[in-house]
N, C-alpha and C positions, 0 to 999 in steps of 0.2 A: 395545467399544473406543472409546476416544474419539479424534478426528479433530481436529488443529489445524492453522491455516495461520498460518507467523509473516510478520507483516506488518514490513518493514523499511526506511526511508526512502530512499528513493534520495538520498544525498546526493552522489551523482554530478553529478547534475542543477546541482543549486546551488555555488557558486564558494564553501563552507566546509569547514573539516574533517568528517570523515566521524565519524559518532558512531555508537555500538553500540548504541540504542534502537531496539527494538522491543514488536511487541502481540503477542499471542496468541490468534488469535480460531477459536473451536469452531467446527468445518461439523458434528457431528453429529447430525442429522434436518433439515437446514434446508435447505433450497431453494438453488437456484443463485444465483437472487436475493439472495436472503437473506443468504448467503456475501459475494454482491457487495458489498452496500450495506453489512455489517458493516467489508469491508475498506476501503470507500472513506471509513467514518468513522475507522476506525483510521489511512488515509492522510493525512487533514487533519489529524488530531493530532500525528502523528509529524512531516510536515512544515510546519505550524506553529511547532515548535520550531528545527526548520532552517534555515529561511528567517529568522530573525528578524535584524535588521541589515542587511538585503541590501540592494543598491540600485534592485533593481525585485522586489521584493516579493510584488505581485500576481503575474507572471509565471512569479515564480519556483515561489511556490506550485502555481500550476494545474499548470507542466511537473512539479513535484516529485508532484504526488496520480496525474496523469495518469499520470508513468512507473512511479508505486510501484506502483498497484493491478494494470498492465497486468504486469507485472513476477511482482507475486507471483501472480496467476491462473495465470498460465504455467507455473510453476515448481509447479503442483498436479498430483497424480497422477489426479486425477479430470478426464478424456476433454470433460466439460462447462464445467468451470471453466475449463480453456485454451482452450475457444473463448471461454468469455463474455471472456477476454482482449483479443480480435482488437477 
């Protein structure tokens, strides 16, 4: 069975319309780690695209990676992933 977690931008965070982009990233056989860092690369791309225009930019981005990744761990059904959230 294959295992995905969709990563989805918090465009809560940032003061733009909310856009339907997302990633799809496999946890099957891969470390908790591994999981992590897949989503926290998926988080900079998605908001990357979000933040663009903004008027604080950097800020925006970090609280935009910070809340996506923390956000989508959580929202895993795997016991380890929502801690690695905290």
């Amino acid at each position: 069975m294959i295992r995905l977690i969709t990563v989805a931008a918090a465009a809560a965070l940032v003061a733009l319309p909310a856009s339907a982009q997302s990633i799809r990233v496999s946890t099957a056989g891969k470390s908790v780690e591994q999981i992590r860092l897949e989503v926290l690369k998926a988080a900079k791309s998605l908001c990357a695209r979000e933040t663009v225009g903004a008027s604080f930019p950097a800020d925006e981005m970090r609280a935009c990676v910070k809340g996506t990744v923390r956000t989508t761990l959580a929202q895993s059904s795997d016991p380890a992933l929502q801690f690695a959230s905290r």
